[in-house]
C-alpha positions in Angstrom: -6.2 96.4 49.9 -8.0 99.3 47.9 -8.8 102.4 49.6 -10.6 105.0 47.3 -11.2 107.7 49.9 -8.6 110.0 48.7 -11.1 110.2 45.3 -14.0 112.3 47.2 -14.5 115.4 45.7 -11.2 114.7 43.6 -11.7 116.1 40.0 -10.9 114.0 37.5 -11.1 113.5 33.8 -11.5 109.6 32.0 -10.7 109.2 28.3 -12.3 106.0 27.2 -15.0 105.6 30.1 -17.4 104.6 28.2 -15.6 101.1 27.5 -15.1 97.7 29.6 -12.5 99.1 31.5 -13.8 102.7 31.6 -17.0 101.8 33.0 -15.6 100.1 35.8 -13.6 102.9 36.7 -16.3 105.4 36.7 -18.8 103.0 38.9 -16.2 103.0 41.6 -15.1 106.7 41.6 -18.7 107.8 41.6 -19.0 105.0 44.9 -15.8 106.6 46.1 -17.9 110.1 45.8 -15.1 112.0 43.1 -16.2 114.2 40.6 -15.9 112.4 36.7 -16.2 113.6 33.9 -16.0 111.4 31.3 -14.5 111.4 27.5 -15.2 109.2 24.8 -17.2 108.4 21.6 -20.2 105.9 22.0 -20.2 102.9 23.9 -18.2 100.9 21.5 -20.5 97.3 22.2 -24.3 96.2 22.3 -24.7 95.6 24.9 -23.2 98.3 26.5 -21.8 98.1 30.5 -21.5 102.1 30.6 -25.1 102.1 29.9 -26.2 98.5 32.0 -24.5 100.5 34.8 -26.5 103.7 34.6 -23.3 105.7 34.8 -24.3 108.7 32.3 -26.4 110.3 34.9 -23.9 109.7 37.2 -21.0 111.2 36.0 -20.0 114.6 33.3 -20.6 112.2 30.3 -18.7 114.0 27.3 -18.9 112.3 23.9 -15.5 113.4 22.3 -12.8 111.8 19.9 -9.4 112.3 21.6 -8.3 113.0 18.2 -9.8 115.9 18.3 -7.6 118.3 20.1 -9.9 121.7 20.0 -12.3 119.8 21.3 -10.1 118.0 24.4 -9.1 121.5 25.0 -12.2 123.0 25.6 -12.9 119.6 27.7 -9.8 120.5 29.9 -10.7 124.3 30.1 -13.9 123.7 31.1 -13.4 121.2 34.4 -9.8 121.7 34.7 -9.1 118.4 36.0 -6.4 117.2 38.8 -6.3 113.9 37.6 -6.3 112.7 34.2 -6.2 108.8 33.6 -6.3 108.0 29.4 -7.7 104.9 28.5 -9.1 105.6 25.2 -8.5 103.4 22.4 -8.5 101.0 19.6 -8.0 98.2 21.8 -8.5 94.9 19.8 -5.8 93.1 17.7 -7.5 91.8 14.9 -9.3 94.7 14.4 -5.9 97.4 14.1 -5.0 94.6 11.5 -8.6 95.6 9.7 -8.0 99.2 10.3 -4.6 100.6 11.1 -4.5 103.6 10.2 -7.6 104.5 12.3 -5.3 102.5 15.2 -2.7 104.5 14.9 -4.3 107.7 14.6 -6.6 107.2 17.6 -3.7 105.1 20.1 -1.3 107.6 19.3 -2.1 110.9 18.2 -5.0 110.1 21.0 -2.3 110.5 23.4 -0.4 113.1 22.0 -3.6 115.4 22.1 -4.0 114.1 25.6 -0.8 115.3 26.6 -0.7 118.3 24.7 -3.7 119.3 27.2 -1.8 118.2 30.3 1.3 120.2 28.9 -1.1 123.3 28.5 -2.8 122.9 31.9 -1.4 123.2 35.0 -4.5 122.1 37.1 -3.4 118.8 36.3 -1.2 117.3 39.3 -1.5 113.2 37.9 -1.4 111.6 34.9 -1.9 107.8 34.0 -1.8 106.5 30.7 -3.4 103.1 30.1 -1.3 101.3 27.5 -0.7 97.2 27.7 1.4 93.9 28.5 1.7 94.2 24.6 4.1 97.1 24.4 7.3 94.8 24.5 9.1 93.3 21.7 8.2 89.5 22.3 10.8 87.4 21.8 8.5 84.4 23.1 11.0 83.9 26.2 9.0 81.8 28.8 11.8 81.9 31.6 10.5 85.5 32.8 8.5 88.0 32.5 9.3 91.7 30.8 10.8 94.4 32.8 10.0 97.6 32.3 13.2 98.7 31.1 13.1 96.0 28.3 12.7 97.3 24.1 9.1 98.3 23.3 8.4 97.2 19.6 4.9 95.8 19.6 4.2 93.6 16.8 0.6 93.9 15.6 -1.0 97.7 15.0 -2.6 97.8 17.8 0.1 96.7 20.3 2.9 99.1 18.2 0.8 102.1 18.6 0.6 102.0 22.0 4.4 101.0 22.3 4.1 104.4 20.2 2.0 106.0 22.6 4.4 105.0 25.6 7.3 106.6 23.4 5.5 109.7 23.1 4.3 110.2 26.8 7.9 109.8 27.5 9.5 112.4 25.1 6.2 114.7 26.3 7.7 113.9 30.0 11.4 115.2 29.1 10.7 118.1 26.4 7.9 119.5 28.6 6.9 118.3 31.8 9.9 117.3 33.7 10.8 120.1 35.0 8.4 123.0 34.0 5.6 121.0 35.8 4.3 119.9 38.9 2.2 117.2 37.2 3.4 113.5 38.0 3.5 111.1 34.9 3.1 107.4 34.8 2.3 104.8 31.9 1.1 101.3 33.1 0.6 98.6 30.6 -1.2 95.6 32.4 -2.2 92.2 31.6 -5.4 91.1 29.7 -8.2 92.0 31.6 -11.2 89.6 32.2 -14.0 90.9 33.5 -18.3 90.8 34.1 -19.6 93.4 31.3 -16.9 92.5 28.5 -19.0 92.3 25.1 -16.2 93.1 22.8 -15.4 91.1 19.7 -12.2 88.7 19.5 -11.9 88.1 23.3 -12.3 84.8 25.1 -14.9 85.4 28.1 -17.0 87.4 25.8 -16.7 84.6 23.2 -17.7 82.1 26.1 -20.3 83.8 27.4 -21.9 84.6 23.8 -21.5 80.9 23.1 -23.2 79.7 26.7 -26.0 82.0 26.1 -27.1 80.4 22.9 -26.1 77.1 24.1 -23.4 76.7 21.9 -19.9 75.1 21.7 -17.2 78.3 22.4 -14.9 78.2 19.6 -11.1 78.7 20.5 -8.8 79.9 18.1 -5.5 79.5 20.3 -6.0 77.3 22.9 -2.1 76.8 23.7 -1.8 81.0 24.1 0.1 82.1 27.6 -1.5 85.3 28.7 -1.2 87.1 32.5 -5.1 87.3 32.9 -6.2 89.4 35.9 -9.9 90.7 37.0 -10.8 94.1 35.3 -10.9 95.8 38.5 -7.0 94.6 39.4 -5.8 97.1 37.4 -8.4 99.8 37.3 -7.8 100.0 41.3 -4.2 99.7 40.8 -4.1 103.0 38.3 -6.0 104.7 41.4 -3.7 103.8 43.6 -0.7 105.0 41.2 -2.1 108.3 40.7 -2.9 108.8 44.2 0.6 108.2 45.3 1.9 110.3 42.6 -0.1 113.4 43.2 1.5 113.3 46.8 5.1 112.2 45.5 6.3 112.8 42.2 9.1 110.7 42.8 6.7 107.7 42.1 5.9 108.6 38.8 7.8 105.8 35.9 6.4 103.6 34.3 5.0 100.2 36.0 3.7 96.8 34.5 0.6 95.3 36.1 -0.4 91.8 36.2 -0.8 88.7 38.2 1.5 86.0 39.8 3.6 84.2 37.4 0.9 81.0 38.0 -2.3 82.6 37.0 -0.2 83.4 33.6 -2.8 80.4 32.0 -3.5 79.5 28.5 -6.6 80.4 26.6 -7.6 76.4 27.1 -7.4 76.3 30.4 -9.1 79.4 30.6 -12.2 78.3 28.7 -12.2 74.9 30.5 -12.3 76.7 34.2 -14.9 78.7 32.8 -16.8 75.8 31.5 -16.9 74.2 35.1 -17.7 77.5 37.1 -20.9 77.6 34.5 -21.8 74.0 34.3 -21.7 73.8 38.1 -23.8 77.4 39.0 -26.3 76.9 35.9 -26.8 73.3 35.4 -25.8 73.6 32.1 -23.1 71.2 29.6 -21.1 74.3 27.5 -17.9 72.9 26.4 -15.3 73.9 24.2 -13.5 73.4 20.9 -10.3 74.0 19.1 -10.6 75.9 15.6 -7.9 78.4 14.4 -9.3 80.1 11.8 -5.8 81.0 10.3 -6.0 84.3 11.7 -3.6 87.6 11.5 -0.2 87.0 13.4 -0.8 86.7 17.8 2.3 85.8 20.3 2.2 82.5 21.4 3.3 83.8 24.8 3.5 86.9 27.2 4.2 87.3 30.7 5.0 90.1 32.9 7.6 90.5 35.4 5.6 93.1 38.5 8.4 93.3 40.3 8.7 96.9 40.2 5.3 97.8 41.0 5.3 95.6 44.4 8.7 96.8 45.8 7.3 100.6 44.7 4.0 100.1 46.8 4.0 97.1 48.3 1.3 95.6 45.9 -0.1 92.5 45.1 -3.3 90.6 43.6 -6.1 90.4 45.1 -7.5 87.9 43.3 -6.3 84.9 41.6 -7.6 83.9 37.9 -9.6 80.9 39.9 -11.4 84.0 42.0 -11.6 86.2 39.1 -13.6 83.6 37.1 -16.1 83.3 39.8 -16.6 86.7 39.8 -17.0 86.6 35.8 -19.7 84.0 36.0 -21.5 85.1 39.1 -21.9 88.8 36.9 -22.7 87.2 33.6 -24.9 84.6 34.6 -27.0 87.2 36.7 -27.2 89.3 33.2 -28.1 86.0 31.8 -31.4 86.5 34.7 -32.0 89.7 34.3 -30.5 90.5 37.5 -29.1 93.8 39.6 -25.9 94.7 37.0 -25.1 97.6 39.6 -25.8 95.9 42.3 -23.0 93.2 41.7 -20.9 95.2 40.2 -21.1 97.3 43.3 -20.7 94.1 45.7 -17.8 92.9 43.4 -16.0 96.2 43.7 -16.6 96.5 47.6 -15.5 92.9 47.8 -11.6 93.6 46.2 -11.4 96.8 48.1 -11.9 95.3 51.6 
């Protein structure tokens, strides 16, 4: 489905590699033999996947704060990258509620620095940015999913700074780089991502995982929650595929949502309870879970993406289901769990989706 060769010798430039998502991205560009450079602060968990994986010898590994624009600017001087995919961020709900200010000023002056250097550099023939299924003003509707032409007006900090972030690519696109630039520009704002190497705070496998390793209940805090979970590497593979076809055809540049099938849209229960089996049945073990909201900050009851545009664009679809995705997840953390390989099944796992 996934065919990375178009990335060898490619230069490119990550924002945020050194996250879940990041990390990914940079183990299968380095298999796909491009040249990374990476640009982030510190691996934002302990433990880390960026450094499980092995990936800052791999790789230019660049610690940087996209709000710092002299410095991004040297950055982009320096390698003068063709591709440019932003994924930095403050990615985590309940924490933008914590800390908004530092939300806003990294999710969207992060990307107005980011762009500014795209604006400023013409080396640059493709540019991603990485935003979420959170964008949209959720009106709860559970008929359909959101279009891409739909209102974006985020609710929380974190998802209305990057409905701010998509706002600024776009006037970026028509003040600047619609016609004065041969640089392709795309936002993509995909479902939640579920993945092996997810140690973040406030997220379910991570929270299940943590749980099943001390051999504890998992505590749910909204089990009735309709998300569109997909594999991390879903989307990671799909931005490659996006800013391949747009370096070759700027026509294909917009703005595309990215998720799975309207019946792996599942709620956090379920989720947890499929997760339960897979690891009951492949360790031997008896994790279960429970329902506790703590009376947390405000989270939508229920989000769903319509991907129509993205599969009549490119003829796309999911690889893998959220059944095959958790299998995945448990195979990886239960061989962290033994001290196994980390590259060598993240490596399997990313050869696997790409046949």
């Amino acid at each position: 489905m996934y065919d990375l060769s178009f990335y060898r010798d490619k230069n490119i430039l990550i924002t945020g590699h050194t996250g879940f998502k990041g990390s990914w991205m940079c183990k299968a560009l380095v298999m796909a033999g491009a040249k990374v450079t990476g640009y982030a602060l510190e691996a934002p968990t302990k433990p880390s996947l960026f450094e499980m994986a092995g990936l800052a010898d791999k790789i230019n590994h660049v610690i940087g704060d996209v709000r710092d624009l002299s410095h991004l600017n040297q950055v982009f001087d320096e390698i003068e990258p063709e591709i440019v995919i932003h994924m930095a961020a403050q990615p985590i709900v309940r924490e933008s509620y914590i800390n908004p200010v530092y939300t806003y000023e990294t999710n969207v002056m992060g990307t107005v620095n980011i762009l500014e250097c795209v604006r400023t550099h013409s080396c640059v023939r493709s540019f991603i940015n990485v935003t979420t299924d959170k964008v949209y003003l959720n009106r709860e509707q559970e008929d359909r999913g959101y279009r891409e032409d739909e209102e974006l007006n985020g609710y929380d900090p974190y998802s209305n700074s990057k409905s701010c972030s998509e706002l600024v690519t776009s006037s970026y696109f028509k003040s600047f780089l619609a016609n004065e630039s041969d640089c392709a520009i795309t936002t993509c704002r995909a479902g939640n991502v579920i993945g092996g190497g997810d140690f973040a705070a406030d997220r379910i496998i991570p929270d299940c995982v943590r749980a099943a390793a001390n051999k504890q209940d998992i505590i749910v805090r909204n089990p009735y929650s309709t998300r569109p979970y997909q594999h991390v590497l879903e989307p990671v593979m799909t931005y490659l595929m996006i800013a391949k076809a747009q370096y070759n055809d700027r026509s294909l540049q917009g703005s595309y949502n990215i998720g799975p099938d309207d019946e792996d849209c599942w709620n956090t229960g379920d989720i947890t309870t499929a997760f339960c089996d897979k690891w009951n049945k492949m360790r031997g073990e008896n994790i279960c879970w429970v329902n506790k909201n703590d009376g947390g900050p405000h989270e939508a009851r229920f989000l769903k993406l319509d991907c129509t545009k993205v599969k009549k664009t490119f003829g796309w679809q999911p690889v893998w289901n959220v059944d095959t995705a958790l299998d995945k997840i448990v195979e990886w953390y239960s061989g962290y769990v033994d001290g196994a390989d980390i590259v060598e099944i993240m490596e399997n796992q990313i050869r696997e989706i790409c046949l």
